[in-house]
VEXLODREN-150914 format. One record per residue (C-alpha): residue number from 1; residue in one letter; x, y, z. Coordinates in Angstrom, 1 decimal, decimal comma. Each point is the difference from the previous one (the first is absolute). Layout:
% residues N
n;res;u;v;w
NUM;A;X;Y;Z $
...
This chain:
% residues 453
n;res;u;v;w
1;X;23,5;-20,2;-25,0 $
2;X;3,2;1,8;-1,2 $
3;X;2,0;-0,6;3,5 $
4;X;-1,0;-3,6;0,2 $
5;X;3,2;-1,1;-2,3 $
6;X;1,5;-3,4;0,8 $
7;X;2,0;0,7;2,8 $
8;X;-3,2;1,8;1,6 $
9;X;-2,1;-3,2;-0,9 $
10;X;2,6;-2,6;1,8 $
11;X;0,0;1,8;3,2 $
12;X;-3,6;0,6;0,3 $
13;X;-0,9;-3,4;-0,6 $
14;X;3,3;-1,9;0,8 $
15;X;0,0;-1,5;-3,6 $
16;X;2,9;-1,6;-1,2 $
17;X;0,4;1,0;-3,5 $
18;X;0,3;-3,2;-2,3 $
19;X;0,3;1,6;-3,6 $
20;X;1,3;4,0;-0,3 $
21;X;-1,8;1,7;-2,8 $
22;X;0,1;3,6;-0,9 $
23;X;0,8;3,2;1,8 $
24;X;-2,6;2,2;1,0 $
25;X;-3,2;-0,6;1,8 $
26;X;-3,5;-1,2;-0,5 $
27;X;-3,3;1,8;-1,1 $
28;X;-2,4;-2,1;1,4 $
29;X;-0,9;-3,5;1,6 $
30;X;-2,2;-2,6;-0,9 $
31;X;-1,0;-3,2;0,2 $
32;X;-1,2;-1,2;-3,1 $
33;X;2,4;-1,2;-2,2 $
34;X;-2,2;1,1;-3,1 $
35;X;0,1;3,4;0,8 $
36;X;3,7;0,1;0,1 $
37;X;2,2;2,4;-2,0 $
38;X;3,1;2,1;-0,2 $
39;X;0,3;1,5;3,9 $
40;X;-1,9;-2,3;1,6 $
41;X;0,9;-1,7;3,5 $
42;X;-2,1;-3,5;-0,2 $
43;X;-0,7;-2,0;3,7 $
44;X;-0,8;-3,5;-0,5 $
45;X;-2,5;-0,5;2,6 $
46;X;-1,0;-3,4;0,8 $
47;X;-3,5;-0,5;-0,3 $
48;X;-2,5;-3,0;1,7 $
49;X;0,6;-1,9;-4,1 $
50;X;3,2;1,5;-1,1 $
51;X;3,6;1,3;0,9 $
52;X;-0,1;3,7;-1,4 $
53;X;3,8;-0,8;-0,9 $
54;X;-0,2;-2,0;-2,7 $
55;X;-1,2;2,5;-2,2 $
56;X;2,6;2,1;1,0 $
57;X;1,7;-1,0;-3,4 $
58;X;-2,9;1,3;-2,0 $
59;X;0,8;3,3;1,8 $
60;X;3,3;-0,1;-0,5 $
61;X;-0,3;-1,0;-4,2 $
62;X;-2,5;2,9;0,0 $
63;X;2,5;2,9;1,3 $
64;X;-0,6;0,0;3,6 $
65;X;2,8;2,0;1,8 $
66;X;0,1;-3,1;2,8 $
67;X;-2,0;-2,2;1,8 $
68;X;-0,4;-0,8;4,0 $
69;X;-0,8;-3,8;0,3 $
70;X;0,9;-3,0;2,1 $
71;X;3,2;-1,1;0,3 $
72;X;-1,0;-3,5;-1,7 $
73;X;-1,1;1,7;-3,0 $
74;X;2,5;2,6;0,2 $
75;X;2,8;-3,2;-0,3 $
76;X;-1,1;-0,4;-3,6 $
77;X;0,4;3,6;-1,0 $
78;X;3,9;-0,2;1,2 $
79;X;2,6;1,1;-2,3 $
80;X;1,9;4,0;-0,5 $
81;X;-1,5;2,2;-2,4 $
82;X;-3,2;-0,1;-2,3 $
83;X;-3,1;0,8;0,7 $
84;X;-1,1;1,7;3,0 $
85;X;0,7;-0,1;3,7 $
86;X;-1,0;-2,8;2,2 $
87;X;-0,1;0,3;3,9 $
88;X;-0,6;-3,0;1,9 $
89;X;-2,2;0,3;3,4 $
90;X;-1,7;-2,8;2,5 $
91;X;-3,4;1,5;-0,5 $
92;X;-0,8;2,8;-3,4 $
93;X;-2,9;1,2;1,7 $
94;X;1,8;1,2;3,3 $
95;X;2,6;1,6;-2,5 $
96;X;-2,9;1,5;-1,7 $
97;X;-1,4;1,4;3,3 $
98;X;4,0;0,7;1,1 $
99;X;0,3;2,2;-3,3 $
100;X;-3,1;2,2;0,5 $
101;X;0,8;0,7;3,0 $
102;X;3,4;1,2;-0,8 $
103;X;-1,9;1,8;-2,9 $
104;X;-2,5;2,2;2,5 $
105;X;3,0;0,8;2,1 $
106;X;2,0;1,5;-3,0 $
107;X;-3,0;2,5;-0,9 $
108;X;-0,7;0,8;3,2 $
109;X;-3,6;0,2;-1,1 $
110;X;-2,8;0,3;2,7 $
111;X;-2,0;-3,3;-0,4 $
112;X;-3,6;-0,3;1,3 $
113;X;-1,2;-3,5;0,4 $
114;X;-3,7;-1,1;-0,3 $
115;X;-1,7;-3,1;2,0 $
116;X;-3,4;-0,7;1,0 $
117;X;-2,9;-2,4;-0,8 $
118;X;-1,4;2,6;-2,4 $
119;X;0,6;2,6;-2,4 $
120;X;3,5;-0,4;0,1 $
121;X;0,4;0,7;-4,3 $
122;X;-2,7;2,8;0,8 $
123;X;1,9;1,5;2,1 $
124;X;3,5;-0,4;-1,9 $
125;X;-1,8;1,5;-3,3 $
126;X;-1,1;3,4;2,2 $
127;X;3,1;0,7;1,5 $
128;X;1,9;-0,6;-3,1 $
129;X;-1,9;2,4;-1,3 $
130;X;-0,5;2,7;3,1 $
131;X;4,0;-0,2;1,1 $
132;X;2,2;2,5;-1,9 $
133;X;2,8;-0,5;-1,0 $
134;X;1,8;-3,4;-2,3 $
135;X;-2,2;-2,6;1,1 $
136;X;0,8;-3,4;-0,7 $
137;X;-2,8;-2,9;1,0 $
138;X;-0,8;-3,6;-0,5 $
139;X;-1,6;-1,1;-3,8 $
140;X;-3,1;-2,4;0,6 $
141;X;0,5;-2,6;2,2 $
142;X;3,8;0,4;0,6 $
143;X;-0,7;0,3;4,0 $
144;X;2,0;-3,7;0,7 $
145;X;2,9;-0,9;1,2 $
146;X;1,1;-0,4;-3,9 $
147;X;-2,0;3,2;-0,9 $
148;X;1,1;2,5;2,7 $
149;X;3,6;-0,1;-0,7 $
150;X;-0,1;-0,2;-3,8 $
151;X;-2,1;3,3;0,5 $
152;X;2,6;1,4;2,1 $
153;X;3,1;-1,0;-2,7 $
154;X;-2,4;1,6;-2,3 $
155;X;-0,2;3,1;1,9 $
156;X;2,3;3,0;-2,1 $
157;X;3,1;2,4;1,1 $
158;X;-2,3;2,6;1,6 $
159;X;-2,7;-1,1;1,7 $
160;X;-1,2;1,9;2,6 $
161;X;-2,9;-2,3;1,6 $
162;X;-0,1;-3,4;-0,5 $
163;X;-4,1;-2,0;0,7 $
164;X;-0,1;-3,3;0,6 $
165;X;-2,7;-2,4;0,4 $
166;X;0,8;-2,8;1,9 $
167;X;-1,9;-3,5;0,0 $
168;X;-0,3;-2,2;2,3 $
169;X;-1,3;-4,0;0,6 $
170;X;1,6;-0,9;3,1 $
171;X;1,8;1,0;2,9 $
172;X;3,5;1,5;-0,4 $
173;X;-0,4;0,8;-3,5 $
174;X;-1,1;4,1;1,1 $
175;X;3,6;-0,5;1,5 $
176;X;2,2;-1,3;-2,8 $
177;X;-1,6;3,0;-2,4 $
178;X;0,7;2,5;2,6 $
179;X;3,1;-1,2;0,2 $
180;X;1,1;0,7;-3,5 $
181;X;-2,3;3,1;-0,3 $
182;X;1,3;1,8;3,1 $
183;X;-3,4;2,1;0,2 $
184;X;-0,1;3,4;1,5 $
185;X;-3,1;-0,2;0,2 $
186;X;-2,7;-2,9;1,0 $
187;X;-3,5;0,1;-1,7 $
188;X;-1,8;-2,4;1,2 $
189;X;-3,6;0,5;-1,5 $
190;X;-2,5;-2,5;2,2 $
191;X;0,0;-3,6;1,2 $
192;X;-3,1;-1,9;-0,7 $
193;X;-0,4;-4,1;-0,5 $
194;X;2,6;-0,3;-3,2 $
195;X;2,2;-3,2;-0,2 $
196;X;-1,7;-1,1;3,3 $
197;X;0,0;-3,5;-1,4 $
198;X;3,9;0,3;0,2 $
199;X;0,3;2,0;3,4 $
200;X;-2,5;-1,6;2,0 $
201;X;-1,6;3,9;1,0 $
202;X;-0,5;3,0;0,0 $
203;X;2,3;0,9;2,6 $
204;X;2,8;-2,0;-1,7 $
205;X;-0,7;1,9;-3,2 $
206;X;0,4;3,9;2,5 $
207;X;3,5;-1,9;1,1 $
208;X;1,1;-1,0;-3,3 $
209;X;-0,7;3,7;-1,6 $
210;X;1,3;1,3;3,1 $
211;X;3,5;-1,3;-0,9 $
212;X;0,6;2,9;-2,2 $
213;X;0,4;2,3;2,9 $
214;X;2,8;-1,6;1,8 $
215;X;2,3;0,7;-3,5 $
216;X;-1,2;4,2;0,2 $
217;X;3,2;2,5;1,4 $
218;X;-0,4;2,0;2,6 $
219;X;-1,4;3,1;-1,3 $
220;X;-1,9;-2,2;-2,5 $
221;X;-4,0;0,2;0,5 $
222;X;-2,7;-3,1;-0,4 $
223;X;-3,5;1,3;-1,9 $
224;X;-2,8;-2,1;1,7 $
225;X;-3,9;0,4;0,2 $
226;X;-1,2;2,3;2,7 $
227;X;-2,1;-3,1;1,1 $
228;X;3,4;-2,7;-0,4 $
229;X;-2,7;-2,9;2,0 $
230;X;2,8;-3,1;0,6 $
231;X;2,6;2,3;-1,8 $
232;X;-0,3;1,9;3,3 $
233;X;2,5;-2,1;2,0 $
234;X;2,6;0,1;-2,2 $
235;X;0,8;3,4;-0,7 $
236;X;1,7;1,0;3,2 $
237;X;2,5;-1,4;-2,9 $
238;X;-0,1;3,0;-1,5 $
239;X;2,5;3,1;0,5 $
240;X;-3,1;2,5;-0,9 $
241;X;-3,4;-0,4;-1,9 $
242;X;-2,3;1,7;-1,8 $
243;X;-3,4;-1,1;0,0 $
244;X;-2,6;0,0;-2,8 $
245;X;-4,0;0,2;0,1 $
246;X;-2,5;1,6;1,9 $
247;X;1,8;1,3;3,0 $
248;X;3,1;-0,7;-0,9 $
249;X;3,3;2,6;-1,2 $
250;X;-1,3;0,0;-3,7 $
251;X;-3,6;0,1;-0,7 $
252;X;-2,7;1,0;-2,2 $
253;X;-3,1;2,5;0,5 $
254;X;-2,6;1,9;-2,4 $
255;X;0,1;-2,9;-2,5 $
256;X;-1,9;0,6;-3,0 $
257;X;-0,9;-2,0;-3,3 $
258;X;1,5;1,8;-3,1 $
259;X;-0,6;-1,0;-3,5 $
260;X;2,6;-3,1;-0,6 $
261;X;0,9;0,0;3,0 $
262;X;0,3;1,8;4,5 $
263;X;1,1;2,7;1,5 $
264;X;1,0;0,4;3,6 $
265;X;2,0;2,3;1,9 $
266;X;2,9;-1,9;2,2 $
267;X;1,7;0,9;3,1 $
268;X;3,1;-1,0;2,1 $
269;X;1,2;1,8;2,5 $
270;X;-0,4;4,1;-0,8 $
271;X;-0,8;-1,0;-3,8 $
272;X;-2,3;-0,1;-2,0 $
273;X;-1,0;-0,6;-3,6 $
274;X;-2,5;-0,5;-2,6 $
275;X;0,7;-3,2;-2,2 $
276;X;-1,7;-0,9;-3,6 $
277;X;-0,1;-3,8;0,0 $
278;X;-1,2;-1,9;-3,8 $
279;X;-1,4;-2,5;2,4 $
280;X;-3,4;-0,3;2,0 $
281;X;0,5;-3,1;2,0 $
282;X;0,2;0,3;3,8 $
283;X;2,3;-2,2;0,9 $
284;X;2,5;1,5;-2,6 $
285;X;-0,3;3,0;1,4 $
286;X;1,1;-1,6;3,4 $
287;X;3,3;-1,1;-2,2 $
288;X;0,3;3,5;-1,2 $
289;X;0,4;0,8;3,7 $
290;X;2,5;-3,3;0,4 $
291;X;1,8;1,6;-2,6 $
292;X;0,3;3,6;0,9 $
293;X;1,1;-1,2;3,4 $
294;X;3,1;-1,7;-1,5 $
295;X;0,3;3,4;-1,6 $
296;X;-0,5;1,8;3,6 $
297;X;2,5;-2,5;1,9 $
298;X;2,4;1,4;-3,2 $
299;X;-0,3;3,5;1,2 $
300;X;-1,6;0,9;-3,7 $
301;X;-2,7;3,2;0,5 $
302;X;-3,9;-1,1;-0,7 $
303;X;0,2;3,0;-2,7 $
304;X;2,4;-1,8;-2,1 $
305;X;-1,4;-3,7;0,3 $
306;X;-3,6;1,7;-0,9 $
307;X;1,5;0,7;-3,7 $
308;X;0,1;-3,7;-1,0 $
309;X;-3,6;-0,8;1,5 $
310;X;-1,9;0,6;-3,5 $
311;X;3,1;-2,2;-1,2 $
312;X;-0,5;-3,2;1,5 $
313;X;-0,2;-3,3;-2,1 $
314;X;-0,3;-3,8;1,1 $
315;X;1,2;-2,9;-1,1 $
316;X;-1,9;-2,4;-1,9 $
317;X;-2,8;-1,9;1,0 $
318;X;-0,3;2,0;3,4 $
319;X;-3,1;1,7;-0,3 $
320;X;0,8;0,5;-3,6 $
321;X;-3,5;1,8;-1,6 $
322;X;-0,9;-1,3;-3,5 $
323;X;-2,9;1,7;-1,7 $
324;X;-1,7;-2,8;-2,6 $
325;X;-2,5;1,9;-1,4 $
326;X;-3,6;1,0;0,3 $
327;X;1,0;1,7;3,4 $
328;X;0,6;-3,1;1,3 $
329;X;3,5;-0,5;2,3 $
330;X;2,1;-2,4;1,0 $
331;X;2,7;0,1;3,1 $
332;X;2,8;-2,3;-0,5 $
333;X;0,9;-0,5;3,9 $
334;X;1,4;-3,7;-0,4 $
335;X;3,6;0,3;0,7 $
336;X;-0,7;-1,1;3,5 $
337;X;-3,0;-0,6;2,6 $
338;X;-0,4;-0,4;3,7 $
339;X;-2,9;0,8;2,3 $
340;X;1,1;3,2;0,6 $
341;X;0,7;1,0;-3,4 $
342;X;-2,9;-1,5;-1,2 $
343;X;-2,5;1,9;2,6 $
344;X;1,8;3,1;-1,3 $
345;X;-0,5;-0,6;-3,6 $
346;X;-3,7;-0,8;1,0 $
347;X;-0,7;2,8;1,6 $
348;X;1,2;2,1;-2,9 $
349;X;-2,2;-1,5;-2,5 $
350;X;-2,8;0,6;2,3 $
351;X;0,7;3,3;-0,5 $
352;X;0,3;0,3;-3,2 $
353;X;-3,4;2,0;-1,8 $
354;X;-1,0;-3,1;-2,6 $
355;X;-3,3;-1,3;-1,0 $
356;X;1,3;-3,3;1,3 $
357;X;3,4;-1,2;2,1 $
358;X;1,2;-3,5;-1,1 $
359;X;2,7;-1,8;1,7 $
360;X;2,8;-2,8;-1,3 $
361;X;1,4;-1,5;2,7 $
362;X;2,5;-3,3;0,2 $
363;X;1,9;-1,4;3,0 $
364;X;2,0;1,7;2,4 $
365;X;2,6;-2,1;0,3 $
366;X;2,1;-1,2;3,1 $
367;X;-2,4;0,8;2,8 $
368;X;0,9;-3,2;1,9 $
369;X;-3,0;-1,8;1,7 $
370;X;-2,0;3,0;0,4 $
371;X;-0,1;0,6;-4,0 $
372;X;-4,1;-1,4;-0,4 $
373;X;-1,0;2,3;3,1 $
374;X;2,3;3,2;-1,6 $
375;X;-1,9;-0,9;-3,4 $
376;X;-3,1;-0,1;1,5 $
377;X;0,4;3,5;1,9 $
378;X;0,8;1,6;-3,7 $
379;X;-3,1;-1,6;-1,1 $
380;X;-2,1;1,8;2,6 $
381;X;1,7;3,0;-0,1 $
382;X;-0,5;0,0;-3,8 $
383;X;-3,5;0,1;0,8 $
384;X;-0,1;2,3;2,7 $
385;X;0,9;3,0;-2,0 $
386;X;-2,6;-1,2;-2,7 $
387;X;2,1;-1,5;-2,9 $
388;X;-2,0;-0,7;-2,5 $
389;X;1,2;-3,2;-1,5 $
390;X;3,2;-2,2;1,4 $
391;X;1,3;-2,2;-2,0 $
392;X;2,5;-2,5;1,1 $
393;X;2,7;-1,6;-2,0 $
394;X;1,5;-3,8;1,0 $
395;X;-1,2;-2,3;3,1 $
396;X;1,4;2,0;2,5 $
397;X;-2,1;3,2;-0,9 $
398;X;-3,0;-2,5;0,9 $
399;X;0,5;1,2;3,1 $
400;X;-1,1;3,5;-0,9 $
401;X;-3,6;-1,3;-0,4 $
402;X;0,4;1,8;-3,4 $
403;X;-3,0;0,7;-2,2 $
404;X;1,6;-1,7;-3,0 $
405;X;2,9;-2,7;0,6 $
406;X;2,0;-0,7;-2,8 $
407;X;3,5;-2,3;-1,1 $
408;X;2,0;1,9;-1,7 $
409;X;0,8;3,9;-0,7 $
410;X;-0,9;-0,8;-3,3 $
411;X;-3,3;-0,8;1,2 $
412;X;-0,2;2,9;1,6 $
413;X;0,6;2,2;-2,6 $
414;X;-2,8;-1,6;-2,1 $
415;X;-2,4;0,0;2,5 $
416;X;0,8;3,9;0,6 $
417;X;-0,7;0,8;-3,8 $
418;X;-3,2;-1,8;-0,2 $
419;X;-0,6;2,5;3,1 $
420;X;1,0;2,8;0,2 $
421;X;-2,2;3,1;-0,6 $
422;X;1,1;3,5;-1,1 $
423;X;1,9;2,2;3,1 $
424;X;0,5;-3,6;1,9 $
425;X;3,0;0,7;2,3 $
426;X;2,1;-3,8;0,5 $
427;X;2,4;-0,9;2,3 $
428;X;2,7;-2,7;-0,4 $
429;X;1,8;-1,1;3,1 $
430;X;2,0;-2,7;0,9 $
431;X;2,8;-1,9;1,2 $
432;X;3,3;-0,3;-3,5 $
433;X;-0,6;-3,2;0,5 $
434;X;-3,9;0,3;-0,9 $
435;X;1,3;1,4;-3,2 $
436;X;-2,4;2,4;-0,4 $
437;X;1,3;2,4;-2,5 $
438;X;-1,5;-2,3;-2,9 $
439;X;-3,2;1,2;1,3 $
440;X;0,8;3,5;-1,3 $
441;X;2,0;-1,5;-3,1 $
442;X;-2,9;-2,2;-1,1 $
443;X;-2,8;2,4;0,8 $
444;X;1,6;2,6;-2,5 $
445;X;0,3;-2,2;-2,7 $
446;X;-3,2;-1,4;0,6 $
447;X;-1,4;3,4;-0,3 $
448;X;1,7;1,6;-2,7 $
449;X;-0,8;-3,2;-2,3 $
450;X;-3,5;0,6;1,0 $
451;X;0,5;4,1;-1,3 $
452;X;1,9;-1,3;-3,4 $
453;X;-2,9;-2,3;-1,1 $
């Protein structure tokens, strides 16, 4: 952040500066005052239960180089000299936005954004990987409209690509991340029924992802599935695209199981390539071809994004594999869940070579009306492709017309370890809010107490 100094910082955000600390600039922003230190530039952000400014102090006692905050709270921070700067603003999260977008422009970075009702962190984690180059990319679940531009402030001198998942719960909020982000390019990975409880459609949701494309420039590129369904009449948005899946400008041919892992030979356009993947699933392999898109729309060759296949990692509690012993494993998939996702996880387990499949499954949440039907159809479709054993976690997953219903992940857990046989494959799945991942916290203990005594 070395040419956001003070002077930078009042006329990208119109502060008025209340307090003037040191020279120089900061090294980072934040918003938690108990992180703060020497360098750091603080935003009080007011919260639903809390003004963010008035621990602006507590950054300030603890070496904070300034702090951004109302101008309410800035009024008690008055005086010259001492402490840090302090820069009042009407609103700390519009200068934080203000900032980061001040911050892309100044390293001239090539951003790629990612939307969609799926895979979006999937699809961030392989093109960090696959793109070449000083890639910088969202951490976890930094994908909001707090997240995305502390990730950009965090981005270093440098950077050549910057890839950015974007979130979204309603309409317009695609548009106020691409606003700050500036994407060359537009991933947008599928739409299926996510947040349809807040949208009121499907369709709604296609417009609402769709808003990403009106921010792209003109020789900028949108990455969309080869079959976009209600994405389809929106991307006459978009100044060129490049589509992905069967059919489409990047596919995937001769795919073949490899120990750990697939290999397939892609095309777009004139080339092709083989890639090494260290993941079997299918519909990873569809984000693999999300990703190298992005990498296509970037002009980067197939040979050098093929490098990084064997390379590719993701981020907790997405598909995570645990091995527990006794052959048996456990996939930790329970970051999120949706019908789409969940059909998709489902269909991998089915095809996974186990004496015996079981499934964990809690609510998929905000599904609107619709949610008992959408529950139901993962139910069937559970037993369509001849799971073995579903077991569903809280009332909602009563709807799954599981073979074991149960309270708590706790429950679960115990329940799995009075079951489980050697070589059992599990998977977890679930909306966060099911909280899920005790299941694989719980079952771990559970087992290796069993192994100590």
């Amino acid at each position: 952040m070395k040419a956001l100094g003070p002077e930078r910082i009042v006329e990208v955000t119109g502060a008025r500066v209340v307090r003037r600390g040191a020279g120089g600039h900061p090294s980072r922003a934040l918003i938690d005052s108990r992180e703060a230190g020497s360098g750091d530039l603080f935003f009080g952000l007011r919260g639903d239960f809390a003004d963010g400014g008035e621990f602006a102090p507590a950054a300030l006692a603890a070496g904070a180089w300034g702090v951004v905050v109302e101008a309410a709270s800035a009024a008690t921070l008055e005086g010259e000299g001492g402490g840090g700067w302090v820069f009042a603003v009407a609103d700390p999260l519009v200068a934080l936005g203000a900032l980061a977008r001040a911050w892309r422009r100044e390293l001239g970075a090539r951003v790629v954004g990612i939307t969609g009702s799926v895979g979006k962190t999937s699809v961030k984690d392989i093109a960090r990987t696959l793109i070449p180059g000083r890639v910088h990319a969202n951490e976890e679940n930094f994908n909001t409209e707090i997240g995305l531009p502390l990730t950009v402030l965090a981005a270093p001198e440098g950077t050549d690509v910057m890839v950015l998942e974007m979130a979204m719960r309603g309409s317009g909020q695609i548009a106020e991340l691409a606003q700050i982000a500036e994407p060359d390019v537009a991933v947008i990975t599928n739409i299926g029924p996510v947040h349809v409880e807040l949208l009121g459609s499907v369709e709604a949701i296609a417009a609402a992802k769709a808003e990403i494309l009106g921010f792209l420039p003109a020789r900028g590129a949108a990455v969309v599935p080869a079959d976009a369904g209600v994405l389809e009449p929106h991307l006459s948005a978009a100044p060129r695209l490049v589509r992905f899946g069967e059919g489409g400008d990047v596919s995937a041919s001769g795919v073949i199981a490899t120990p750990g892992g697939l290999e397939a030979r892609i095309s777009a356009g004139e080339e092709s390539e083989i890639f090494r993947f260290p993941f079997s699933e299918a519909h990873n392999l569809e984000n693999a071809l999300a990703a190298i898109g992005a990498g296509v729309a970037l002009g980067i060759p197939l040979a050098r994004m093929s490098r990084g296949s064997a390379d590719i990692g993701f981020s907790r509690l997405r598909g995570e594999r645990l091995e527990l012993g006794d052959g048996i494993v456990l996939v930790n998939d329970c970051y999120n869940a949706n019908p789409v996702s969940m059909r998709a996880a489902l269909d991998h387990l089915a095809s996974v070579e186990a004496p015996r499949r079981l499934a964990v499954l809690g609510e998929m949440g905000e599904l609107g009306p619709g949610s008992a039907a959408y529950h139901r159809g993962v139910g069937k479709h559970a037993r369509e492709v001849a799971v073995d054993m579903v077991i569903g976690v809280g009332e909602a997953a009563r709807d799954y017309d599981p073979d074991e219903l149960v309270a708590t992940p706790q429950e679960a857990a115990d329940l799995l370890a009075a079951q489980l046989d050697p070589g059992d494959v599990v998977l977890v799945k679930g909306s966060r809010s099911a909280g899920l991942e005790a299941v694989a916290d719980e079952l771990t203990e559970i087992l290796d107490s069993k192994g100590s005594s």
